[in-house]
Structures are given as C-alpha cells and as structure tokens.
C-alpha positions in Angstrom: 165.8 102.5 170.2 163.3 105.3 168.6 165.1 107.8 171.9 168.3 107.2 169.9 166.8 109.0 166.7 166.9 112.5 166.0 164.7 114.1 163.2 167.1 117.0 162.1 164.9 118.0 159.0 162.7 117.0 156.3 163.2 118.4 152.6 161.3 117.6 149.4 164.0 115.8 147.2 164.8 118.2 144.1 163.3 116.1 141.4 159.9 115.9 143.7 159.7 111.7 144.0 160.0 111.8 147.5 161.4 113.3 151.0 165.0 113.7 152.3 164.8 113.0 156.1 168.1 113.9 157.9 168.5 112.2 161.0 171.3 112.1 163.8 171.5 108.4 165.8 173.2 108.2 168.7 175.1 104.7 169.6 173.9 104.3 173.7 176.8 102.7 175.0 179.7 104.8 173.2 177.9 107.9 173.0 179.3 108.2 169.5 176.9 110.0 166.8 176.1 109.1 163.1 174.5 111.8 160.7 172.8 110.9 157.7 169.9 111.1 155.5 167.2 108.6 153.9 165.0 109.3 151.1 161.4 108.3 151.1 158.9 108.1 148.9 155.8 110.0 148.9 154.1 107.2 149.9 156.7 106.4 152.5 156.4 109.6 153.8 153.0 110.1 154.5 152.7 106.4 155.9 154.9 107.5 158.6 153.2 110.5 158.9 150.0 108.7 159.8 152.1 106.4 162.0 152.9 108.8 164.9 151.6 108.3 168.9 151.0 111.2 171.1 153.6 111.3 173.2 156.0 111.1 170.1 155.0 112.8 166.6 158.4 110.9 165.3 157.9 108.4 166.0 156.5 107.1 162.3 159.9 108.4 160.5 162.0 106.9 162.7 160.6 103.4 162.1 160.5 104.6 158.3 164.2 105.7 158.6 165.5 102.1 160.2 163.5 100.4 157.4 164.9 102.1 154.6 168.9 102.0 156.5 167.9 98.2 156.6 166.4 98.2 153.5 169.5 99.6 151.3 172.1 97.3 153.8 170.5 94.4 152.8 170.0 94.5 148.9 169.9 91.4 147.0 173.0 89.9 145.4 173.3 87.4 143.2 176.0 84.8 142.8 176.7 82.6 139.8 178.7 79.8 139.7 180.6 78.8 136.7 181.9 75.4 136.1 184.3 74.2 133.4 184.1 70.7 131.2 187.2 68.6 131.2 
C-alpha cells in the first residue's frame, strides 16, 4: 500500500512542536485521489526518518502518516449510561 502514498512536502509546524507532512493517496481500484496532511511530532518525525529502506527513502513517513490517519480515526470515546429509580 506504501506505492499508493505520495510525500508532497514536509514543513515545520508554525508553533515548532512538530512536522506537517502533506501527502496525496491514491485509492488503486477507482483511481480517485485524497490530499491531506498529518502532523508529527518531533519525535515522530525523526523515527520515520530513521525508518527508511534503500530502495524507498519514504518509506518511514508513510507508515508514520497511516498511523497517525488511524490514530486520530480511532480516538477513544466514552459512553455513560444513566439509569433512572422508580
């Protein structure tokens, strides 16, 4: 799935806590494109950095880029349940 990544650009985010990576993905079957943008940490960051393989120096943020997307789609929720005395 990492082929279906593309690393548009990395920024520093503006308050300096971490790094914007833009990305494009590209859905195999349809074609169909989504753009967006994750921000890591620092320490995010530089892990993937030091996760790359030589035939793909990406190949670190993309696995850091479909954690966070999983990461912020799965947030915990609570639910509390309320029950009334007759």
């Amino acid at each position: 799935m990492n082929s279906n990544y593309y690393v548009s650009k990395t920024e520093p985010a503006r308050n300096g806590d971490g790094t914007n990576v833009y990305f494009t993905f590209s859905y195999p079957d349809s074609g169909s494109q989504l753009n967006g943008n994750v921000k890591l940490t620092n320490q995010e960051y530089i892990d993937a950095l030091k996760n790359v393989t030589a035939d793909d120096m990406y190949s670190g943020l993309y696995k850091a880029i479909e954690a966070k997307i999983i990461e912020i789609n799965t947030a915990a929720t609570t639910t509390t349940t309320t029950t009334k005395e007759a």
